[in-house]
MIMAR-22102 format. One line per 4 residues: number of its first residue (from 0); for each residue x, y, z of C-alpha. Coordinates in nm, 4 decimals. Layout:
NUM) X/Y/Z | ... $
This chain:
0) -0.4048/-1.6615/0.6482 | -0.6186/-1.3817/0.5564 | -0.9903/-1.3563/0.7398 | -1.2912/-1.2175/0.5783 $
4) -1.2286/-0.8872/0.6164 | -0.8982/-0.8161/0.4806 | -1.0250/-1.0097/0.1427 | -1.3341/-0.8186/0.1331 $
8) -1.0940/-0.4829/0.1538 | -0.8930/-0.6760/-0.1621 | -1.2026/-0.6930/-0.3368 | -1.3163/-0.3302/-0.2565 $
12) -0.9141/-0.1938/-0.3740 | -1.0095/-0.2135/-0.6723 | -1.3751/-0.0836/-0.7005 | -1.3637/0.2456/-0.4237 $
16) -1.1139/0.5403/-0.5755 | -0.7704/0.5248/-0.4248 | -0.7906/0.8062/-0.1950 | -1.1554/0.7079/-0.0796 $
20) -1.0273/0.3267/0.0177 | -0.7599/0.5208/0.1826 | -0.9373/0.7316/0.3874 | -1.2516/0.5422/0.4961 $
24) -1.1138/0.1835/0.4684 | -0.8015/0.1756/0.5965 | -0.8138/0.2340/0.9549 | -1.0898/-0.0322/0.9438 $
28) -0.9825/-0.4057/1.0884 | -1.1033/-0.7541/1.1385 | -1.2799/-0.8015/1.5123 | -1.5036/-1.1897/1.4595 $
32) -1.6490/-1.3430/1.2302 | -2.0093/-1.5342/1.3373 | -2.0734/-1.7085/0.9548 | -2.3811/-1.5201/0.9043 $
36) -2.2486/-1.1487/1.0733 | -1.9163/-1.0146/1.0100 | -1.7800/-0.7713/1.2767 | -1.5429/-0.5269/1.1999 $
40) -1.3131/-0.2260/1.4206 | -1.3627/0.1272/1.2960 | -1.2387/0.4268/1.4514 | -1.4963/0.6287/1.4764 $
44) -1.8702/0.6399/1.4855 | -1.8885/0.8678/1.1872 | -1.6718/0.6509/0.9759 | -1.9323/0.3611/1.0699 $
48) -2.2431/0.5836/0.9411 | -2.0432/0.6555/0.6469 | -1.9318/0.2888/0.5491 | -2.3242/0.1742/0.6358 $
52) -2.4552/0.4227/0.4008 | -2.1858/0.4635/0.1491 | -2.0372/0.1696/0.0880 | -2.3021/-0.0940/0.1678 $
56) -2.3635/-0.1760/-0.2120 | -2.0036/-0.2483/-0.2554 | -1.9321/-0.3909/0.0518 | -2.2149/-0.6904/0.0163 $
60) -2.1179/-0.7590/-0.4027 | -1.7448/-0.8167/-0.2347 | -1.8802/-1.0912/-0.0090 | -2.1063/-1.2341/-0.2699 $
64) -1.7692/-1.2330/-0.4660 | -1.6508/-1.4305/-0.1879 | -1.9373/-1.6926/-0.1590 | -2.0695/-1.4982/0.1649 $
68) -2.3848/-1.3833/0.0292 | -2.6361/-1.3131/0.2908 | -2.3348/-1.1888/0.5611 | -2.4360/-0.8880/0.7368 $
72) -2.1853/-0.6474/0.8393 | -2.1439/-0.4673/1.1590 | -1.9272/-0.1816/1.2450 | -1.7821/-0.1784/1.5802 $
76) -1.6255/0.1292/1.7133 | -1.2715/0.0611/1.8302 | -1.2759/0.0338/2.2367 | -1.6047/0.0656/2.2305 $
80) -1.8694/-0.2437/2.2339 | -2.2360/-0.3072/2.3836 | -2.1384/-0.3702/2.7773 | -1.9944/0.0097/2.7538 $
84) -2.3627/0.1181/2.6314 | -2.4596/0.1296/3.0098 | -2.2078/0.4118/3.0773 | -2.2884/0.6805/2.8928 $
């Protein structure tokens, strides 16, 4: 069974260029899904910023698409999550 985010990343296949999806998207997964906040792995910081800023419009009319209007999205870098803040 698919979860939110591989079906939003269906939706988005066919709206962001082919070599965009490919290079922003793809290295993107699924991490939890809270109803109203959908988390999601990326790999980098950078490729967080860029998603946020770039893709936020497209991103939110594939959950509406979905009947998930009004989910927020956050990106999560990969091995990396709030506890580790304290670290750096």
């Amino acid at each position: 069974m698919a979860n939110l985010w591989d079906e939003v990343l269906e939706q988005l296949r066919g709206e962001v260029a082919g070599e965009d999806y490919r290079r922003w998207f793809s290295a993107t997964s699924y991490a939890s899904d809270a109803g109203d906040l959908l988390s999601v792995w990326v790999p980098s910081q950078g490729v967080g910023r860029l998603l946020e800023t770039q893709y936020t419009d497209a991103i939110r009319r594939a959950l509406e698409a979905l009947g998930r209007a009004g989910t927020s999205v956050r990106f999560v870098v990969a091995g990396y999550d709030d506890e580790d803040e304290d670290d750096f």
